[in-house]
C-alpha positions in Angstrom: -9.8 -35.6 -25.3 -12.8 -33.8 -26.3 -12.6 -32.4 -30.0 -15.5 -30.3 -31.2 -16.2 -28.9 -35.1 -19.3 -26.8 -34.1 -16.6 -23.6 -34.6 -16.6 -24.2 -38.2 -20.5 -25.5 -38.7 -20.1 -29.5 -38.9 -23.9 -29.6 -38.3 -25.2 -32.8 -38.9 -29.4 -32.5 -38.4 -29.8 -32.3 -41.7 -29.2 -35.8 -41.9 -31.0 -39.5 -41.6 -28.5 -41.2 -39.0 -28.4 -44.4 -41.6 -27.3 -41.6 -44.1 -24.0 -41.2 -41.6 -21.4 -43.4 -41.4 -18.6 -43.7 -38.5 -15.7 -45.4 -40.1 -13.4 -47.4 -37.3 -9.9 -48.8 -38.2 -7.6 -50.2 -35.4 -4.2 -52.1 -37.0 -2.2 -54.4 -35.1 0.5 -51.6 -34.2 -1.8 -49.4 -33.2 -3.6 -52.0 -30.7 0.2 -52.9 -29.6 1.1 -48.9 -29.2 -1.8 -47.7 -27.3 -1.4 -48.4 -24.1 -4.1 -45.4 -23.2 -6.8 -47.1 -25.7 -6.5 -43.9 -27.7 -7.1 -45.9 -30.9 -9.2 -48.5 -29.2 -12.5 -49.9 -31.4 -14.3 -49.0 -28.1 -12.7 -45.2 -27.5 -13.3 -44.4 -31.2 -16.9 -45.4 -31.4 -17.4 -43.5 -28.1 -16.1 -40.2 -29.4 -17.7 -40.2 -32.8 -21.1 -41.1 -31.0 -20.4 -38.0 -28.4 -19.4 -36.0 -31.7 -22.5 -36.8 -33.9 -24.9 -36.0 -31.0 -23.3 -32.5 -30.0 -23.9 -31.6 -33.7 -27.4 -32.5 -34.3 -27.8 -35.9 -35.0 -28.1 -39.5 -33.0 -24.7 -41.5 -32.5 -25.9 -44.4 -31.4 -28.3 -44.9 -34.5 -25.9 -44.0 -37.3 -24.2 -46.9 -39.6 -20.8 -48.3 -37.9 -18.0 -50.0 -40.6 -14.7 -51.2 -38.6 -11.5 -53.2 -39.7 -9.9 -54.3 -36.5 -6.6 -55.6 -37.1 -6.1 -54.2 -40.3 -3.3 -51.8 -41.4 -3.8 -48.4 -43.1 -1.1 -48.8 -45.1 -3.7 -49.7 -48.2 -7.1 -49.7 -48.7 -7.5 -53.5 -49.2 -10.0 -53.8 -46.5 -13.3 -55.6 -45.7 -14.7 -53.1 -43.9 -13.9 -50.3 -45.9 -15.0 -52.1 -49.0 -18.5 -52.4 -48.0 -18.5 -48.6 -46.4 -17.4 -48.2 -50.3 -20.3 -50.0 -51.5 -22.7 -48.1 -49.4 -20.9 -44.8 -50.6 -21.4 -45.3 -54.5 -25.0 -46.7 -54.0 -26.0 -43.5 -52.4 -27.1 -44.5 -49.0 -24.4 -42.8 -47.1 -23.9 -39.4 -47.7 -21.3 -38.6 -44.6 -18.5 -40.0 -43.5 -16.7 -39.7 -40.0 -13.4 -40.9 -38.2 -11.6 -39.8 -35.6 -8.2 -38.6 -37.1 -7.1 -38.9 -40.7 -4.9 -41.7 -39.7 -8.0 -44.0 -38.9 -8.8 -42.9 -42.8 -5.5 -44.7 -43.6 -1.7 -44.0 -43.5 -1.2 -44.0 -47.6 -0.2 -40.7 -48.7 -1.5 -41.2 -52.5 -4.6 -43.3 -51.9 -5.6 -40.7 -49.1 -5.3 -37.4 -50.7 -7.0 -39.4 -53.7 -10.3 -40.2 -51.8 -10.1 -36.6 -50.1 -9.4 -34.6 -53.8 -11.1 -36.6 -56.1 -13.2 -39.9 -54.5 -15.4 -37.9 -51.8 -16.3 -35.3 -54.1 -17.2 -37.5 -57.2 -19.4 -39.1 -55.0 -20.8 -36.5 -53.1 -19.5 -37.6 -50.0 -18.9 -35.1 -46.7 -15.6 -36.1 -45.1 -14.9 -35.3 -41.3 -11.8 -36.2 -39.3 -12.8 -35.2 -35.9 -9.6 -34.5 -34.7 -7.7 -32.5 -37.1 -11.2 -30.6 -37.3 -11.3 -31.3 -41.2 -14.8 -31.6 -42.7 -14.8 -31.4 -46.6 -18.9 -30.3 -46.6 -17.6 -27.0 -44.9 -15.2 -24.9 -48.5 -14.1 -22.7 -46.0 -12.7 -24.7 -43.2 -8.9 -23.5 -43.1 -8.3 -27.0 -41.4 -9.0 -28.8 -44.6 -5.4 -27.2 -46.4 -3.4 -29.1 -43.8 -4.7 -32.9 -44.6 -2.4 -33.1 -46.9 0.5 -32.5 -44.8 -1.5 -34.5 -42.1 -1.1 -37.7 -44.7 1.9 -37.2 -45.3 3.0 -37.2 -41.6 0.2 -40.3 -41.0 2.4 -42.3 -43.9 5.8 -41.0 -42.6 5.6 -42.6 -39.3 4.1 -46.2 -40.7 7.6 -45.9 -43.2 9.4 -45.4 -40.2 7.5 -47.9 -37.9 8.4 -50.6 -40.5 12.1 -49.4 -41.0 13.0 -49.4 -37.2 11.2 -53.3 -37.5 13.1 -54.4 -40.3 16.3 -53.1 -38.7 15.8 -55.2 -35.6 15.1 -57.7 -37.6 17.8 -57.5 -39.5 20.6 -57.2 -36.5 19.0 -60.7 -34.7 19.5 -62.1 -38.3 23.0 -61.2 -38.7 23.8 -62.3 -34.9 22.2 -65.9 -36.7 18.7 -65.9 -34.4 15.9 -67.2 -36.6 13.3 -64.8 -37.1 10.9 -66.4 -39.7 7.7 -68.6 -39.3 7.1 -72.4 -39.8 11.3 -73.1 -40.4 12.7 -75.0 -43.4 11.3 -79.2 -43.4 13.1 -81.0 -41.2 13.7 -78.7 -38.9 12.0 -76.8 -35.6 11.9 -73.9 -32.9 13.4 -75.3 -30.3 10.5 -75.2 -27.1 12.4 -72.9 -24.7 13.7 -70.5 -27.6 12.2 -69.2 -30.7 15.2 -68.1 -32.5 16.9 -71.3 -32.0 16.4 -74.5 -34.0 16.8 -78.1 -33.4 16.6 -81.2 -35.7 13.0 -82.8 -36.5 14.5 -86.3 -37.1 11.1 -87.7 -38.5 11.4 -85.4 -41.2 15.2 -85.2 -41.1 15.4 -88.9 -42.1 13.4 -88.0 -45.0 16.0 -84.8 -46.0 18.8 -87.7 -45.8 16.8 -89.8 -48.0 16.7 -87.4 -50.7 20.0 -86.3 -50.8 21.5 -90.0 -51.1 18.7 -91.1 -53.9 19.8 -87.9 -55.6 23.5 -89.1 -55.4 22.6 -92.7 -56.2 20.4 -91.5 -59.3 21.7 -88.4 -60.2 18.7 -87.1 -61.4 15.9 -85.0 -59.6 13.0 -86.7 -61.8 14.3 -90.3 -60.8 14.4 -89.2 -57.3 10.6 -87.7 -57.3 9.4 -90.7 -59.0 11.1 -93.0 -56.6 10.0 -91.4 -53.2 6.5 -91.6 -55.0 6.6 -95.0 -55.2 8.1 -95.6 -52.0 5.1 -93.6 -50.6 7.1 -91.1 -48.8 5.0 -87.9 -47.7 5.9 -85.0 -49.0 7.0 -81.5 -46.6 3.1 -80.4 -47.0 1.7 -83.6 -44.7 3.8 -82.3 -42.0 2.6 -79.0 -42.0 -1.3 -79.9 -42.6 -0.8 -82.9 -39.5 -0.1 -80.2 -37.4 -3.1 -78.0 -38.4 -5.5 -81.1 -38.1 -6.0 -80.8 -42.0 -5.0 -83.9 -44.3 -2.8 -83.4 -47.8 -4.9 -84.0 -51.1 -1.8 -85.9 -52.6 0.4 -86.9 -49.7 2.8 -88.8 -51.8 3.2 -86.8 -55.1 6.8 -85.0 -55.2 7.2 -82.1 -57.6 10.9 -80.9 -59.2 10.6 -77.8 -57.4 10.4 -79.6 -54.1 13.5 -81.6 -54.6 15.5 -78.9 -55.6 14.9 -76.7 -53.6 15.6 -79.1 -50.7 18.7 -80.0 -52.7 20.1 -76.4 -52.8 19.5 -75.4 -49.0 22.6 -74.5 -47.0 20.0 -74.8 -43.8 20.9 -78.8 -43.9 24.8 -78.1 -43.1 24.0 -75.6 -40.3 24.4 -72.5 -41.4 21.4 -69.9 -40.6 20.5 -68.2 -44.3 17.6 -65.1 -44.1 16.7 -62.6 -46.2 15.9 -64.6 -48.9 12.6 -62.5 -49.3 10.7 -59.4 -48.5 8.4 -56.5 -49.5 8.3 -54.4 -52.2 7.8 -52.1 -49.3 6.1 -51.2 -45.6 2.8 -50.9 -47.7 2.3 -54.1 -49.9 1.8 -57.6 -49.0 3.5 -58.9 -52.0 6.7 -60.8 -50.9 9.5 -60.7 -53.7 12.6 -63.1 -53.8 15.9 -61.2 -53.2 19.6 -61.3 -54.7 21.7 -63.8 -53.6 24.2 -61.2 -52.3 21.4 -59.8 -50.1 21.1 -62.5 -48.1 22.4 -63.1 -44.4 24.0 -66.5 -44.0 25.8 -66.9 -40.8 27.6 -70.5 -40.7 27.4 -73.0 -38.0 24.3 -71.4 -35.6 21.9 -74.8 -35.2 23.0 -78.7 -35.9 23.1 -79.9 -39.6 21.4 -82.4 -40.9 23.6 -83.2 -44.1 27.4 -83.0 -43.7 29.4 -80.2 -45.6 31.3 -83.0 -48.1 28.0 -84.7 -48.8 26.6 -81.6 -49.6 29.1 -80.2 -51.8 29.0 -83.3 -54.0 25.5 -82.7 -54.7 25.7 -79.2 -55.5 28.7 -79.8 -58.1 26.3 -82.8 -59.3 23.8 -80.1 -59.7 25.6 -77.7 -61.7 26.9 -80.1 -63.8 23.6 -81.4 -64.9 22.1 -78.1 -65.7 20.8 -77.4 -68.9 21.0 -74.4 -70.3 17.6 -73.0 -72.1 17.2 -73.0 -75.4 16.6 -69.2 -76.8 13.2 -68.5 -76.8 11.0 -66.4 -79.0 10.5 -62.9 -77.4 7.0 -62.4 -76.0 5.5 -59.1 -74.7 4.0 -60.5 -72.1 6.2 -63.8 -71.2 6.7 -64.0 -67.3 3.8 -61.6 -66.5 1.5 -64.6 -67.2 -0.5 -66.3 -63.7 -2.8 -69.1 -63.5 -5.8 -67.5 -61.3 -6.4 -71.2 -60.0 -3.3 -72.6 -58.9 -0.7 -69.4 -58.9 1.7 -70.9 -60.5 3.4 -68.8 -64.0 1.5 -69.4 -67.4 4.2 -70.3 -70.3 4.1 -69.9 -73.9 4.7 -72.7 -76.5 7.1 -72.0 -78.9 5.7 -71.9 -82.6 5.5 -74.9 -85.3 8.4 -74.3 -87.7 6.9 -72.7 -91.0 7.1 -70.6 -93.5 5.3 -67.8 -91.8 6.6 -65.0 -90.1 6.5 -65.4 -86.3 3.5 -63.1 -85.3 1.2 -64.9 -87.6 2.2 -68.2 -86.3 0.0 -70.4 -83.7 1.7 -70.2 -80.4 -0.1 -71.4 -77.0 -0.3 -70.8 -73.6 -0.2 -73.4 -70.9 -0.1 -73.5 -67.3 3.1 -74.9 -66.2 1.9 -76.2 -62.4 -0.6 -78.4 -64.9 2.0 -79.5 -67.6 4.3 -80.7 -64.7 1.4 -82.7 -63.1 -0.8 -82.8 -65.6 -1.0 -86.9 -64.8 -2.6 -86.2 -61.1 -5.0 -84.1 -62.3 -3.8 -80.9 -60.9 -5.3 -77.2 -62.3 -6.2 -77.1 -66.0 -4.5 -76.2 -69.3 -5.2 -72.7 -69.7 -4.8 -72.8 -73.0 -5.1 -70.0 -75.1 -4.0 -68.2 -79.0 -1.2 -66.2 -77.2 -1.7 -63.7 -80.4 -5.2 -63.2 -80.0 -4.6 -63.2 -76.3 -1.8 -60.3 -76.9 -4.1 -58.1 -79.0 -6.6 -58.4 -76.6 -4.2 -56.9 -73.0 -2.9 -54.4 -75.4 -6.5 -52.7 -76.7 -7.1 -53.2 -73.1 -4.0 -51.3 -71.9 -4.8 -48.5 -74.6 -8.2 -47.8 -73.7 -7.3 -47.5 -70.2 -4.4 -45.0 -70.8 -6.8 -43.2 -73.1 -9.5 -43.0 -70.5 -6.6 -42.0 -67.9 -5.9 -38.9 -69.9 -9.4 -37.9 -70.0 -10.2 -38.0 -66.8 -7.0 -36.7 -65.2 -6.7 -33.0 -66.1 -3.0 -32.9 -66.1 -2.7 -29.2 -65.7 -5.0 -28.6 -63.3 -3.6 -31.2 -60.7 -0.1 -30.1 -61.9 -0.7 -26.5 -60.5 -2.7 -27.8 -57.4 0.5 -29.9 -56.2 2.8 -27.2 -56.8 0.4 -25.0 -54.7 -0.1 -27.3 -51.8 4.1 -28.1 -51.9 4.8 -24.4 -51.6 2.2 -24.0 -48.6 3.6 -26.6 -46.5 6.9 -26.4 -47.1 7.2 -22.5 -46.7 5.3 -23.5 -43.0 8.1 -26.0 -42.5 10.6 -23.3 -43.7 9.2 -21.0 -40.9 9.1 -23.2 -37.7 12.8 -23.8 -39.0 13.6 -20.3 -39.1 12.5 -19.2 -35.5 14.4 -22.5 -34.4 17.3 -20.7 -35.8 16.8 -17.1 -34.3 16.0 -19.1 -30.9 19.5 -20.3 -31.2 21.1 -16.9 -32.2 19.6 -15.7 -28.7 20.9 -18.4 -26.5 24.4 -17.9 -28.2 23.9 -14.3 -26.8 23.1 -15.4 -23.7 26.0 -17.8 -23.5 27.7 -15.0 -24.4 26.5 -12.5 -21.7 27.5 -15.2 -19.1 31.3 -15.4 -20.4 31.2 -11.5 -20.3 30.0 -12.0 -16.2 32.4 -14.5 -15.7 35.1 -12.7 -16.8 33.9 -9.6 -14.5 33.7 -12.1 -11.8 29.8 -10.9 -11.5 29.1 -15.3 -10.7 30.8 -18.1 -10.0 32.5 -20.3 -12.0 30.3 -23.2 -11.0 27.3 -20.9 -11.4 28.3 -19.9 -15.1 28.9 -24.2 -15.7 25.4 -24.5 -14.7 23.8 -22.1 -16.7 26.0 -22.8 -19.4 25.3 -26.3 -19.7 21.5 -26.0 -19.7 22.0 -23.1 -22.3 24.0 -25.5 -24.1 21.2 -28.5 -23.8 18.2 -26.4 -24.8 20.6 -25.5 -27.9 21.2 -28.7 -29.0 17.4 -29.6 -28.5 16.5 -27.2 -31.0 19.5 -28.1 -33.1 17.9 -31.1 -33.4 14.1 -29.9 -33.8 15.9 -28.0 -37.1 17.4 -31.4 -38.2 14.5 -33.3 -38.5 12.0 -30.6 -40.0 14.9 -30.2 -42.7 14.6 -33.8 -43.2 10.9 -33.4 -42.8 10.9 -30.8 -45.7 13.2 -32.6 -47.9 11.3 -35.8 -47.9 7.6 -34.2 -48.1 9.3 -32.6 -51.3 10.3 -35.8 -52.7 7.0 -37.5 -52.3 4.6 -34.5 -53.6 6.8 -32.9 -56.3 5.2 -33.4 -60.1 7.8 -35.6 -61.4 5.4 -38.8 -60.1 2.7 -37.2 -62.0 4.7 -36.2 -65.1 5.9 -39.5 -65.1 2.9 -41.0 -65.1 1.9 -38.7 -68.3 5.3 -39.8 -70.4 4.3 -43.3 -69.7 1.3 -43.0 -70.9 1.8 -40.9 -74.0 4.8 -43.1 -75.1 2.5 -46.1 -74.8 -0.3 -44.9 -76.8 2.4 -43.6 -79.5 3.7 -47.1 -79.8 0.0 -49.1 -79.0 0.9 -51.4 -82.5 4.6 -52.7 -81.7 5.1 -51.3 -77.8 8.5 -52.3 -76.7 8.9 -54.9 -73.8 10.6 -52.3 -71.4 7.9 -50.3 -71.7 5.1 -52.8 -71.1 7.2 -54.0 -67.8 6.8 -50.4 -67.0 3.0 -50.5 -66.7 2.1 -54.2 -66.1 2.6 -55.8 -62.6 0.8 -59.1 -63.6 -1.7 -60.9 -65.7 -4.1 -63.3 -64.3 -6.2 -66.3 -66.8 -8.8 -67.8 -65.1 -9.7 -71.0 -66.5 -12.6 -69.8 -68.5 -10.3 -67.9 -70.2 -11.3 -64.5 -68.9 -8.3 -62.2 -67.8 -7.3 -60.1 -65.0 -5.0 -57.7 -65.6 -3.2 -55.5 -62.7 -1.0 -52.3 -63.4 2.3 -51.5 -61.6 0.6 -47.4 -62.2 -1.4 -46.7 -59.5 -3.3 -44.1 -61.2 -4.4 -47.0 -64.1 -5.6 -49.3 -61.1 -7.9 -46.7 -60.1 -8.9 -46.1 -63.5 -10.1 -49.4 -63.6 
């Protein structure tokens, strides 16, 4: 399809060709999708090459950033990074792809580089296909991105909800749909979904539930197959990557409980034990038990039913409860940047000194587990010094949040932009409706000929029944642009941005004693390197970019 701008000026001779950049994004579903090569790297270059010359400039010459493979769900790309790079050093000063989509499929992060990003910088924007070119104030095409990015994000949420429900039905019918399966098991050759017994590494499952009935204890039975050099789960999955384990022989807890507590072993198929925070983060999350899909007797097990039960009674009976720990603002938020694994606090020495002025410690707890093979570091660190520290951090960030977001101003711009496109919405839904009113008539007409005996009966079905199908098409068309309207209002109404603004002010109201709830609120995780500087990443968008 040939798309050209020169109707609204998108001149581009006033420009070095290094000074332009064409921006290229293909994701995997788009590469599976496009069976026309629509969104091919190759098609996408060719039209924003044939764009760039028919308005002034050189195609072939200008600067070319691509992520193939890479979804547009967030802008946690390689190739957009470095286009970003080239954009705040000043070297690029435009910046082209072929359809708002190509820019990315994020609602939020979108209309934040079009509103605020592109601007700052200085940056002309064009999307050659919805004919939107920021450089040009009186474009008309540029009111409509925002609906354009909120259709662009509405069909990856439904893309990835149509996968997960497929998913989900093959799980519940018990056909395995993860990756590597659990140790000791594999995909059987001829099908995927199916699995069959490894018995190298099923002999070693056996082996560590009979040591674990014989010692009844999960550190005798790690310290036993240590000795007995038997390789841990990670030697099987590095042999068959050509790669060798660093410690092939060192068994954590974790490991052996885990192992311990699988109902795979007895047969049964359990899923769903993780999954996204949603369609456009990476980060998996562990679900709750009653969200899981276990369907009972679907592959051969490796441990019988009665032994297994004995060893989960053996289990819970030899669990400990904690002791009550000392309430700590940031406790559980805490991540080792080397190894991953949660940092811990120490409780305090018992004195006479109230608790925030006692010594307390952080520690990773990969290291204290392991600490005799030499695995990660310490990470030690004054937890109160530490605490002080994230929360000055977390105030001047919310400070410089309020001074750079004009609260009013973007208030009033939403409410705008919501009223433009859903009174559009509200007006394709109302000649929908007067389209119907005048096949009713029509319908009517026919029953009123009929009844004169001006046509046939089988005449009047005919024209009836396609009456009656182009009714309910556009019954439906009114159905989805209701949904359309009502979902488009929920994700650009002010309430996100208001709540923002409450979280905000409450926190710097309470920056000397902020309650935990509220810190959960803001925080999504804190990472300590092992020179003891600190990460820290907000569950508020808005504060990220801050940053």
């Amino acid at each position: 399809m040939n798309y050209d701008c020169s109707n609204y000026g998108a001149t581009l001779k006033d420009y070095k060709p290094d000074e332009i950049a064409k921006y290229i994004r293909l994701s995997l579903a788009d590469e599976v999708g496009a069976s026309d090569e629509s969104e091919s790297v190759t098609n996408q270059r060719r039209l924003m090459n044939e764009f760039i010359t028919r308005n002034g400039n050189i195609g072939e010459k200008c600067r070319e950033f691509i992520d193939d493979g890479v979804s547009g769900t967030n802008f946690d790309r390689p190739g957009w990074k470095e286009l970003q790079e080239a954009m705040e050093s000043g070297t690029i000063k435009v910046v082209i792809t072929k359809s708002l989509s190509r820019l990315g499929r994020s609602n939020f992060e979108c209309s934040y580089y079009l509103d605020c990003y592109f601007p700052d910088n200085n940056i002309r924007y064009i999307a050659i296909q919805e004919q939107i070119d920021t450089g040009n104030s009186e474009n008309s095409n540029n009111e409509y991105a925002a609906l354009n990015n909120f259709i662009n994000e509405k069909y990856s949420r439904d893309l990835s909800k149509n996968i997960r429900r497929v998913y989900k039905i093959k799980q519940f019918a018990g056909e395995y749909m993860g990756g590597i399966p659990v140790f000791g098991y594999i995909k059987a050759p001829n099908d995927k979904h199916k699995l069959i017994i490894d018995e190298e590494a099923a002999d070693i499952v056996r082996k560590v539930f009979s040591l674990y009935l014989e010692l009844q204890s999960q550190s005798a039975v790690m310290k036993r197959l240590s000795e007995e050099k038997v390789p841990i789960p990670e030697v099987y999955k590095k042999t068959r990557r050509g790669l060798k384990a660093q410690f092939p022989y060192e068994w954590n807890y974790h490991t052996i409980r885990s192992m311990l507590r699988n109902r795979m072993y007895v047969g049964d198929m359990v899923q769903n034990v993780h999954t996204k925070k949603s369609f456009r983060e990476k980060k998996i999350i562990k679900t709750n038990g009653e969200d899981w899909i276990i369907v009972e007797g679907t592959h051969e097990p490796i441990i019988d039913k009665d032994t297994f039960e004995r060893v989960q009674n053996l289990l819970d009976a030899n669990y400990r409860q904690p002791t009550p720990e000392n309430i700590r603002t940031f406790k559980g938020l805490m991540y080792c940047h080397e190894c991953g694994h949660k940092i811990g606090v120490g409780n305090p020495k018992r004195d006479n000194r109230p608790i925030e002025k006692q010594y307390v410690y952080t520690y990773c707890n990969f290291y204290r587990k392991n600490s005799a093979y030499n695995k990660c570091t310490p990470h030690t660190m004054n937890y109160n010094n530490l605490e002080e520290k994230l929360l000055d951090i977390i105030s001047n960030v919310c400070k410089k949040y309020i001074d750079l977001i004009g609260y009013e101003d973007v208030v009033e711009k939403r409410k705008k932009t919501l009223s433009t496109y859903t009174d559009t919405l509200e007006k394709k839904i109302g000649k929908l409706e007067i389209d119907i009113k005048s096949i009713d008539l029509k319908i009517e007409k026919l029953y009123m000929d009929r009844l004169d005996d001006i046509i046939s009966p089988d005449t009047y079905k005919k024209l009836t029944d396609k009456f009656e199908e182009q009714k309910q098409k556009k019954q439906n068309e009114i159905d989805e642009l209701k949904v359309t309207v009502e979902e488009y209002q929920e994700k650009n109404s002010v309430e996100d941005l208001l709540e923002t603004q409450e979280i905000v002010k409450e926190y710097l109201k309470t920056r000397k004693n902020p309650p935990r709830e509220l810190i959960l609120k803001i925080v999504d995780k804190i990472e300590i390197h092992q020179d003891k500087t600190v990460d820290l990443h907000f569950k508020l968008k808005q504060l990220n970019q801050v940053v």
